[in-house]
C-alpha positions as CSV (number, residue, x, y, z in Angstrom):
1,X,-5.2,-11.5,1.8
2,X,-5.3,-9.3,5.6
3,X,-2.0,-8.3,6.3
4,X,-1.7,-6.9,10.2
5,X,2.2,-7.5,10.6
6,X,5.2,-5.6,9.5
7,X,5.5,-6.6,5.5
8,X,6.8,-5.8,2.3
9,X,5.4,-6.4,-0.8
10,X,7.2,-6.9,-3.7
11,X,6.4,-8.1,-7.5
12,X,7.8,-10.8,-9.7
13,X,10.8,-8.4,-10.5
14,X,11.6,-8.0,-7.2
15,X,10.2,-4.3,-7.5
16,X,9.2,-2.7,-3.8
17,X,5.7,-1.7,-4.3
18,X,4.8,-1.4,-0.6
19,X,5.9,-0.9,3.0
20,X,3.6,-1.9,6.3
21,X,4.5,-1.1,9.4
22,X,1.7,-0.6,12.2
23,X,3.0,0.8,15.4
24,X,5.3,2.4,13.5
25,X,4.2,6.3,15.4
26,X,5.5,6.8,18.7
27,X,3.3,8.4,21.1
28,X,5.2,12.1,20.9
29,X,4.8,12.0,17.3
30,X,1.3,11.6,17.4
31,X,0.7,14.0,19.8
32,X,2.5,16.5,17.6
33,X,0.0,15.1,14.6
34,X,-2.8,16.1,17.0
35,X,-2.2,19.2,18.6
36,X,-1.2,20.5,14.4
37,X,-4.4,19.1,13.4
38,X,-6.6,21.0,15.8
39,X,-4.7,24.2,14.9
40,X,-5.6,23.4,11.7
41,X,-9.4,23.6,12.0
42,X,-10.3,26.9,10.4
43,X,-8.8,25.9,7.1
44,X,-10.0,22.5,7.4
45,X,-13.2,23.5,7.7
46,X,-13.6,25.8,5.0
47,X,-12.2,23.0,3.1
48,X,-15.5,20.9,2.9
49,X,-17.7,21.8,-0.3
50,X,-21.4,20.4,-0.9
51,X,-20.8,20.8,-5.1
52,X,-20.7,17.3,-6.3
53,X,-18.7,19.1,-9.1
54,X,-15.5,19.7,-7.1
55,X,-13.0,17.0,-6.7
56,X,-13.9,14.4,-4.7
57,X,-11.3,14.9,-1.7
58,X,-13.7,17.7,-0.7
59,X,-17.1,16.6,-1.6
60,X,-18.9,17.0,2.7
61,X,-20.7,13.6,2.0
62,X,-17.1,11.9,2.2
63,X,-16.7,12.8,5.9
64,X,-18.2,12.9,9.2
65,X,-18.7,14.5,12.3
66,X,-16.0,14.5,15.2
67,X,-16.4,13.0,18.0
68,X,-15.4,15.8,20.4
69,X,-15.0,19.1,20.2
70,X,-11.3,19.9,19.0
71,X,-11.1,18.5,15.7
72,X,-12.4,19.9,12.5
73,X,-13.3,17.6,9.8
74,X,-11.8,18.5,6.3
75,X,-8.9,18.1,4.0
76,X,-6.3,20.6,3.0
77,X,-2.2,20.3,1.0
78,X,0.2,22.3,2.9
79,X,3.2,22.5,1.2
80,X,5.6,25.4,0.8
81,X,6.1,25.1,-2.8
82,X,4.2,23.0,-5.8
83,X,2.7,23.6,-8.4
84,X,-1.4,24.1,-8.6
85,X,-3.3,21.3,-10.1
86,X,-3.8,22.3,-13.9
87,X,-0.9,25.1,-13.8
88,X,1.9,22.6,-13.8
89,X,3.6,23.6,-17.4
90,X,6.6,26.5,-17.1
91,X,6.7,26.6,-20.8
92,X,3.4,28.2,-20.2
93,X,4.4,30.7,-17.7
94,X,3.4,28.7,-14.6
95,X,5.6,28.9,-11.6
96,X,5.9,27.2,-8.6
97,X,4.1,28.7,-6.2
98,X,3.1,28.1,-1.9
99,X,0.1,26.1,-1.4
100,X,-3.0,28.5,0.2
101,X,-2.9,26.9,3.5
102,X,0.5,28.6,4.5
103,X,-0.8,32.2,3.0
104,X,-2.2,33.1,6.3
105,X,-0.5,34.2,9.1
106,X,0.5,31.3,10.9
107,X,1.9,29.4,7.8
108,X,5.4,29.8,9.9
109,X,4.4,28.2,12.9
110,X,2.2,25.6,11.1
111,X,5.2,24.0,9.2
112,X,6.7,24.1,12.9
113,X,4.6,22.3,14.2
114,X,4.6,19.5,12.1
115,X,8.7,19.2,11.7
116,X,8.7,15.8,13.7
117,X,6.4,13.8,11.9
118,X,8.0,15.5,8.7
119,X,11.3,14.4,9.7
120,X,10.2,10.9,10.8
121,X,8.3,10.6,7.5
122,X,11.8,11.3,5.7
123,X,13.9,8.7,7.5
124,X,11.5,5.9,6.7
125,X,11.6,7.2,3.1
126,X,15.5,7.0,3.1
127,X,15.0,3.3,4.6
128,X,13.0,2.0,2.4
129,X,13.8,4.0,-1.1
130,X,17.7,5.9,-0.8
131,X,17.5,6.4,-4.4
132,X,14.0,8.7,-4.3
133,X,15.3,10.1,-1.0
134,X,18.6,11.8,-2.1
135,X,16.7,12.7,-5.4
136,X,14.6,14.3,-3.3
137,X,17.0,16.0,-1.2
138,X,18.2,17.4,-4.5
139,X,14.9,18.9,-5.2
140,X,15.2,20.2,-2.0
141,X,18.4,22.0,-2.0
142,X,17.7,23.4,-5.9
143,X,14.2,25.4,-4.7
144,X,15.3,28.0,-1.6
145,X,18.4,28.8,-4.4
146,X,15.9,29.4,-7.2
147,X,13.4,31.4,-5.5
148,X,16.0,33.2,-3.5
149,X,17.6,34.3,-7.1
150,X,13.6,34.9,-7.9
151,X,12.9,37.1,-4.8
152,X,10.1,34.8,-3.9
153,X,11.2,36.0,-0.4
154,X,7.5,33.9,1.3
155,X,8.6,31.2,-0.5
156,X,12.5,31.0,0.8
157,X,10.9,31.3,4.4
158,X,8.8,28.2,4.2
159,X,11.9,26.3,2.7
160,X,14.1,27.0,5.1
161,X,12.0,26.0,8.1
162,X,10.3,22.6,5.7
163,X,11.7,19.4,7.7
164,X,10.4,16.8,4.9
165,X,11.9,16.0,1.6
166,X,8.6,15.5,0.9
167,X,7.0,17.9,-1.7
168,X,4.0,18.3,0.8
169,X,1.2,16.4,2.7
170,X,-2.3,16.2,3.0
171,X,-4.1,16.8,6.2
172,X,-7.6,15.1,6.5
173,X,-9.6,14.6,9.4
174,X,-12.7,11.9,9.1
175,X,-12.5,11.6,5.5
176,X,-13.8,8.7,4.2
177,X,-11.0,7.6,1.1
178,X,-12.8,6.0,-2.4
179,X,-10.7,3.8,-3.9
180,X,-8.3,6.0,-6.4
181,X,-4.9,6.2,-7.8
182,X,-3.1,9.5,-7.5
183,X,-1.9,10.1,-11.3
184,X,0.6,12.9,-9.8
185,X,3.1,10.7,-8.3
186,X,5.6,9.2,-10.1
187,X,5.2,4.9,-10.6
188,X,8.6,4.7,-8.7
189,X,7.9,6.9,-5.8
190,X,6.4,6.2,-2.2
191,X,3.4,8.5,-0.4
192,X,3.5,7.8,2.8
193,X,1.1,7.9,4.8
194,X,0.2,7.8,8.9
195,X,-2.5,7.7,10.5
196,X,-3.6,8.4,14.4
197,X,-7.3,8.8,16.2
198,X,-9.7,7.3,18.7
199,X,-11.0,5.2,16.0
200,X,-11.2,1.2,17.1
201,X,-10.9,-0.7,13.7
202,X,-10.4,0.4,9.9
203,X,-9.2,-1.4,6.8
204,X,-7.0,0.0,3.8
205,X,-8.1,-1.9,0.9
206,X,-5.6,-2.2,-2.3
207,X,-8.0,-3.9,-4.8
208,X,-5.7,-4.1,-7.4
209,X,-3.0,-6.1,-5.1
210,X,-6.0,-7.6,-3.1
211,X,-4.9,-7.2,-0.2
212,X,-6.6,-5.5,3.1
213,X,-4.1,-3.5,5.4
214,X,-5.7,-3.2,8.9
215,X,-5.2,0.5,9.6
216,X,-4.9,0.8,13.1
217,X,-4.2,4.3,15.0
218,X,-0.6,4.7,14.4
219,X,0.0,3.0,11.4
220,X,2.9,4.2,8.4
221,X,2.3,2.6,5.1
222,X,3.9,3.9,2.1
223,X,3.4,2.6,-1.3
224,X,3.7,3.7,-5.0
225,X,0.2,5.9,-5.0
226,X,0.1,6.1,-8.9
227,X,0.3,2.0,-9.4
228,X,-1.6,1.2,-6.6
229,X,-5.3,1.6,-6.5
230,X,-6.1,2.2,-3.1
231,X,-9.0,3.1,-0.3
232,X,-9.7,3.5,3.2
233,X,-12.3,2.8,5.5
234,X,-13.0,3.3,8.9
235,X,-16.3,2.2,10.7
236,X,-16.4,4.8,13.8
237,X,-14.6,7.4,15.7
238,X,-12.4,10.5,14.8
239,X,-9.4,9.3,12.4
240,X,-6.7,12.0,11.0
241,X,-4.3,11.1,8.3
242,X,-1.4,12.7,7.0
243,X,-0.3,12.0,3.4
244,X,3.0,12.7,2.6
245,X,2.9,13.2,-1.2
246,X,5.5,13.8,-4.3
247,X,4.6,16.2,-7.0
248,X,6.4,15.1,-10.1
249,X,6.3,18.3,-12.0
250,X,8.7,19.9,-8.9
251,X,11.2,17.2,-9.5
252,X,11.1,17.9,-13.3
253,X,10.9,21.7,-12.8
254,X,14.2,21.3,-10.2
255,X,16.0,19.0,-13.2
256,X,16.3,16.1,-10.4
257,X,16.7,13.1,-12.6
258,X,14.4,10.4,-11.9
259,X,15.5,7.5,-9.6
260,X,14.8,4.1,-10.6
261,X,12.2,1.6,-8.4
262,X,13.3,0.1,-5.6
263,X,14.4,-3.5,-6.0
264,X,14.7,-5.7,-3.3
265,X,17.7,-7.9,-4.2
266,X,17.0,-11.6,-4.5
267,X,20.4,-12.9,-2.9
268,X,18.9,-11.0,0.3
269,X,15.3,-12.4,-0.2
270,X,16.9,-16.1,-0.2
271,X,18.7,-15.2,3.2
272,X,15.7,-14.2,4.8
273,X,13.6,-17.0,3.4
274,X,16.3,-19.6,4.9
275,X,16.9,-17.4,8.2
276,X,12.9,-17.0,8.5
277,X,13.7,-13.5,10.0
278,X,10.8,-11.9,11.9
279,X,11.3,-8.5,10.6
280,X,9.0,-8.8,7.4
281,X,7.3,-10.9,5.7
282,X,7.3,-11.1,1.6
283,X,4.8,-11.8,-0.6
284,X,5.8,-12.4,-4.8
285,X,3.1,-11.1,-6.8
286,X,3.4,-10.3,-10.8
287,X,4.1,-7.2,-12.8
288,X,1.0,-4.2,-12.5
């Protein structure tokens, strides 16, 4: 199945496992995702390894060449406090900690610059999952407390000026996305993720739904990365995606309880199915 109209997807429990909207970036915010992602090309560019040992998301052979000039390929998490990959355990003496992307000098204006797409990424989220969206305001309002009371003085900084109640996002430029799950999200949260570029045609393929998303400059989807296996790929021209991500261990480490899935509730389904609204359309599928 193509999908290339507003939808939501939903399984045989009435269970929201996905949100499509294309067109869903106005021109101003992806501008602002531009003009951040050229700013970003130092880092992105030292972000591209040749070892075939490193994790995939960096491996060079998984992207390619701009276009023009101004952007950088690469991928890079900015996020102003999380937990390293493999250091995520406090009973070991792990803390939360700010990703390396904001330990330069312009982490400040960095995390400026990308306050509108941050804040539109939040609304949508608060549409389309209130539950995860307050938890996550939670989250939010528990961390600049604790590392004030820590002295983590860098890290209270960032927090104040962080417009998402996102944990963080990833910035890549002309990567090419394998299909993969991301084990790190919780099954009843949504990435979200948005996409702009020169790029004429792409396709975001969800082989365990199958279904094929045409990915369009512009594009938000957001969907439950851990249940969904998921890939993108885009035939030619300069693409840049920004995944708004979740890190469950922050949640847990902030003692925000875990909100339940978002159910789509079936006296509402059986109104739109007999007022054929335009808004979305609805597709049953069964349990993952």
């Amino acid at each position: 199945m193509v999908l290339d109209h507003p939808s939501v997807v939903i399984d045989s429990s009435h269970r929201i496992i996905l949100w499509y909207i294309p067109g869903a970036l106005s021109p101003w915010v992806q501008n602002d995702m531009y003009m951040a992602t050229i700013a970003m090309g130092d880092l992105l560019k030292k972000s591209i390894t040749n070892k075939e040992s490193s994790n995939w998301r960096s491996w060079g052979s998984n992207f390619q060449p701009s276009d023009g000039p101004e952007l950088t390929p690469g991928c890079i998490n900015i996020t102003p406090c999380w937990f390293q990959q493999g250091y995520e355990n406090p009973d070991e003496g792990f803390k939360p900690m700010v990703s390396a992307s904001l330990k330069g000098d312009r982490s400040l204006s960095m995390i400026m610059d990308m306050q509108r797409p941050a804040l539109l990424a939040s609304v949508a989220l608060q549409v389309m999952h209130p539950q995860l969206y307050w938890a996550s305001i939670r989250t939010h309002v528990e961390l600049p407390h604790w590392s004030a009371e820590q002295g983590l003085h860098n890290i209270h900084r960032l927090l104040k000026h962080w417009a998402s109640v996102y944990t963080g996002a990833a910035v890549m430029c002309n990567r090419q996305s394998p299909e993969h799950r991301d084990p790190k999200c919780p099954p009843e949260a949504f990435n979200i993720l948005t996409s702009i570029g020169s790029y004429r045609h792409a396709v975001m393929q969800l082989t365990n739904l199958r279904i094929e998303l045409i990915y369009n400059p512009g594009v938000m989807v957001s969907y439950s990365g851990r249940l969904i296996r998921h890939g993108i790929h885009v035939d030619q021209g300069d693409w840049v995606v920004w995944a708004w991500f979740l890190q469950d261990s922050m949640h847990n480490y902030a003692r925000t309880p875990h909100p339940d899935y978002a159910v789509y509730n079936p006296v509402d389904l059986d109104a739109y199915q007999l007022a054929k609204y335009n808004q979305a359309d609805f597709a049953m599928y069964g349990n993952l």
